[in-house]
C-alpha positions in Angstrom: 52.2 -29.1 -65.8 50.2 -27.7 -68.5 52.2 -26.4 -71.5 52.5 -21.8 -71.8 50.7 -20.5 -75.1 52.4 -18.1 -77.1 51.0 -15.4 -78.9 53.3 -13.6 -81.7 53.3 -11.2 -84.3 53.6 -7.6 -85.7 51.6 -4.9 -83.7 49.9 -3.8 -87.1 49.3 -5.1 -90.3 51.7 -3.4 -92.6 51.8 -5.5 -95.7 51.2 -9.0 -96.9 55.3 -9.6 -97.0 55.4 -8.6 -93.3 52.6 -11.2 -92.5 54.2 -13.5 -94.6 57.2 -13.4 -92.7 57.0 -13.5 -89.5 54.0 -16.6 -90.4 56.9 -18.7 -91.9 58.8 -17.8 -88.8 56.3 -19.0 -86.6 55.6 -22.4 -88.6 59.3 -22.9 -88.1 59.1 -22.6 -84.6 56.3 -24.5 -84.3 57.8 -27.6 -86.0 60.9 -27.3 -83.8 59.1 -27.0 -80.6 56.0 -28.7 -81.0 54.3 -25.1 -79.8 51.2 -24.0 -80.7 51.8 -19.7 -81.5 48.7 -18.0 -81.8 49.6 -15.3 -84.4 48.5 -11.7 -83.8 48.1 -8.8 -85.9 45.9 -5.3 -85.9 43.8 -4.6 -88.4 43.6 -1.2 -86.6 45.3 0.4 -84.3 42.2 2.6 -82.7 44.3 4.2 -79.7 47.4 5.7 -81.7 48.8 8.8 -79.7 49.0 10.8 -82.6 45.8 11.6 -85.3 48.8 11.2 -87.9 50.0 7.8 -86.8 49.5 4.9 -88.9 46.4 2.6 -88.0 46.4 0.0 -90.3 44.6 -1.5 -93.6 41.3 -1.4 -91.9 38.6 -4.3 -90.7 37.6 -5.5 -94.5 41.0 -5.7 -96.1 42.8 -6.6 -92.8 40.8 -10.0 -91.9 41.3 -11.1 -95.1 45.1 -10.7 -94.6 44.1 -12.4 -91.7 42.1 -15.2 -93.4 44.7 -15.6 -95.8 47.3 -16.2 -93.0 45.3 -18.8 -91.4 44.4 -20.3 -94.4 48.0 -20.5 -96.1 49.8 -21.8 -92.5 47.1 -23.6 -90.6 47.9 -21.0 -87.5 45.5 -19.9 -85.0 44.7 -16.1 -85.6 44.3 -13.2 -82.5 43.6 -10.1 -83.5 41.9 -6.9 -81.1 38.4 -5.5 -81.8 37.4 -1.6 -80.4 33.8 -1.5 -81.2 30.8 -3.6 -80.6 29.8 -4.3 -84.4 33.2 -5.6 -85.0 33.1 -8.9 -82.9 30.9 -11.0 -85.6 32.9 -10.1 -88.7 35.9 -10.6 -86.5 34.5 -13.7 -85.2 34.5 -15.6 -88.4 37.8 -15.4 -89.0 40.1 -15.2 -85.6 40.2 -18.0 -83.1 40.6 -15.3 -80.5 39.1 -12.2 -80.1 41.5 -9.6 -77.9 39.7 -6.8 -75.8 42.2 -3.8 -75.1 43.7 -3.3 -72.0 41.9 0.5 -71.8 38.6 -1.1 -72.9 38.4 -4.1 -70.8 35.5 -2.6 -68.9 33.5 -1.5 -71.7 30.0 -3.9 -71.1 28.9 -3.9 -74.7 32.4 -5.0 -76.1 32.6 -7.8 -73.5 29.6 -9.3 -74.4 30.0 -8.8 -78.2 32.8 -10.8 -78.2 31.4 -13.1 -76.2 28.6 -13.9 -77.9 30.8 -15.0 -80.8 31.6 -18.3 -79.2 35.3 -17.8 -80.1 37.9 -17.4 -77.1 38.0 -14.1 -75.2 41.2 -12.5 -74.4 41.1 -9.5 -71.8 44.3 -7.2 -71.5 44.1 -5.5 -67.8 44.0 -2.0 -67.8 47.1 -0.4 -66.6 44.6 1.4 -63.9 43.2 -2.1 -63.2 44.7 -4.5 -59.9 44.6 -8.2 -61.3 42.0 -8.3 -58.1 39.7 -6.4 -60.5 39.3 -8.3 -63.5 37.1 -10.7 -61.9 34.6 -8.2 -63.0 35.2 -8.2 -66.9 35.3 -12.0 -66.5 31.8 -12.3 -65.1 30.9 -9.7 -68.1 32.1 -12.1 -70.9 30.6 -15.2 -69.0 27.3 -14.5 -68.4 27.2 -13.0 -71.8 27.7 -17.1 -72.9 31.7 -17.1 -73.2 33.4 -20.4 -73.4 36.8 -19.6 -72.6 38.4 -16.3 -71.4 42.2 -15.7 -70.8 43.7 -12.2 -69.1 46.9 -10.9 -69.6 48.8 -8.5 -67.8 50.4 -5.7 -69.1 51.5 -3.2 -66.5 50.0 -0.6 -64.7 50.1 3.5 -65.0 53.2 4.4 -62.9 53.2 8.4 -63.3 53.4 9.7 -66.4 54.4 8.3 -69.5 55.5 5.2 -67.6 54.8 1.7 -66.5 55.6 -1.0 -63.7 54.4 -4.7 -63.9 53.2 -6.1 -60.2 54.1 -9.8 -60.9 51.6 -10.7 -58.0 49.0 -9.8 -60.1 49.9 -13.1 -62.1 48.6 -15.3 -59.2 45.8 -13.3 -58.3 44.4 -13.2 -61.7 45.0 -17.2 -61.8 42.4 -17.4 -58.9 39.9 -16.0 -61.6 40.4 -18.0 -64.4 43.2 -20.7 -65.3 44.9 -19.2 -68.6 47.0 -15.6 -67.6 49.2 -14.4 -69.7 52.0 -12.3 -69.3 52.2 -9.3 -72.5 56.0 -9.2 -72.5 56.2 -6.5 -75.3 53.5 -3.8 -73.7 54.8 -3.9 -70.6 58.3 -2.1 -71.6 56.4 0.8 -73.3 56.8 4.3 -72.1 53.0 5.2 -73.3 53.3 8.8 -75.5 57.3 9.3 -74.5 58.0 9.8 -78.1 57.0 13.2 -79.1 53.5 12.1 -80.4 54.5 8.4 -80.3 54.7 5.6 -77.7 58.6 4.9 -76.7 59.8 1.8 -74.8 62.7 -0.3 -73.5 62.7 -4.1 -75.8 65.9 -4.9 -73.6 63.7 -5.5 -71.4 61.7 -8.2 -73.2 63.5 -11.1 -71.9 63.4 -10.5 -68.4 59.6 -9.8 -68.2 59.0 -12.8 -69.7 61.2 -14.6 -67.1 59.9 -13.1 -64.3 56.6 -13.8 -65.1 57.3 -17.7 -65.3 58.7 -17.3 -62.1 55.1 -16.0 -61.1 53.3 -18.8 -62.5 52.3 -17.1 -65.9 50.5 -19.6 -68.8 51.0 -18.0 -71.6 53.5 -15.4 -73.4 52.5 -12.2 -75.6 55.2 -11.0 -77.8 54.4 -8.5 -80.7 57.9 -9.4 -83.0 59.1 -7.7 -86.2 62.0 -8.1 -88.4 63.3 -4.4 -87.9 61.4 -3.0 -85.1 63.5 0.4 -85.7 61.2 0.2 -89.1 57.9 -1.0 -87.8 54.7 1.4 -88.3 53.4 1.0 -84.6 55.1 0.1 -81.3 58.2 -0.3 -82.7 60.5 0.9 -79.6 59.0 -2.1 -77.7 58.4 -4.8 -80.5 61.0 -8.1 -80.1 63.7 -8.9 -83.0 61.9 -11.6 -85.3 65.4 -13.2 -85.1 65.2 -13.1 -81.0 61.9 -15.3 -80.7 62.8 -19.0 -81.1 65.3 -18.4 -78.4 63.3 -16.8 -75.8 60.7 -19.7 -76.2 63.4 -22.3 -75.8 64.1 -20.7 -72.4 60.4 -20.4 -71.3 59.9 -24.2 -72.9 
């Protein structure tokens, strides 16, 4: 049975002690488990409900947070791109290059990222069946892609709402091999907070169980050590202190 992949980390970069500490946290894990977390952070947060929300430190100083993480810990680095001429710069420092869930039909993005050589991870778009993403797939492949991985996030359910259709899991398996289940996206209650994004982290556990029941590959869980405090996504961001024992039970 091949082992899940876990992806982990803070939504946004908000400092070089938050990075710091959620790395160390990961390492630890790592050790204990003999995992392999991918550590994810945004350099900027492009798609903020509010023009007065915080976005992040930017694309110069944020990948070399990022470089400086990888460098320091020996972790594999994700982080999102939302323009075409980001992918290289992007490219030279992240081992995979995340398309956003809203963007994942955008041609030009696909095949930026692509043509980086690093892997390609496509979030479906909440509008999107898992049917559909055989579409963005053939996109990032014929634009020379190595290795793409999807991950499910929910789907549009009303307004500010979501619902996850687990069989989506299996249907986006048929496409390619690595599907991954975004257990921290998938409780948000998109612009339900009076110019911010709400959501339900109770929930975090349960999504990620369910979606091992469905045959998921891999886990996505954006973590901080107060999420009450955190800059972006904060209703639906997991307790740092809550990760090593959700990956024991998915282990």
């Amino acid at each position: 049975m091949t082992r899940p992949i876990f992806i982990a980390g803070p939504c946004v970069i908000e400092s070089k002690e938050l990075l710091d500490n959620v790395a160390q946290e990961i390492c630890r894990i790592n050790q204990k488990f003999g995992t392999n977390i991918v550590f994810k952070s945004s350099f900027d947060k492009a798609n903020r409900t509010s023009i007065h929300s915080y976005r992040g430190p930017g694309i110069d100083k944020g990948l070399q947070m990022l470089a400086d993480v990888k460098d320091k810990y020996g972790l594999q680095i994700l982080t999102d791109i939302h323009e075409s001429w980001q992918a290289d710069a992007v490219g030279k420092v992240c081992d995979v290059i995340q398309i956003p869930a809203f963007l994942c039909r955008q041609t030009d993005l696909l095949v930026a990222a692509a043509r980086t050589g690093k892997v390609v991870n496509i979030k479906k778009a909440q509008f999107l069946s898992g049917k559909d993403m055989r579409y963005p797939v053939e996109k990032a492949l014929d634009a020379g892609a190595k290795e793409v991985w999807l991950t499910e996030r929910g789907n549009s359910f009303g307004y500010n709402n979501l619902v996850v259709d687990f069989r989506n899991i299996p249907d986006m398996k048929e496409i390619v091999p690595r599907v991954i289940m975004d257990c921290t996206h998938s409780v948000q209650r998109p612009g339900a907070g009076d110019g911010k994004t709400s959501g339900d982290r109770k929930y975090i556990p349960a999504m990620a169980l369910a979606a091992k029941a469905f045959g998921a590959t891999g886990y996505f869980f954006e973590v901080h050590p107060n999420p009450d405090e955190g800059l972006s996504d904060g209703p639906n961001m997991l307790e740092l202190a809550r990760l090593e024992q959700l990956i024991e039970q998915l282990l």
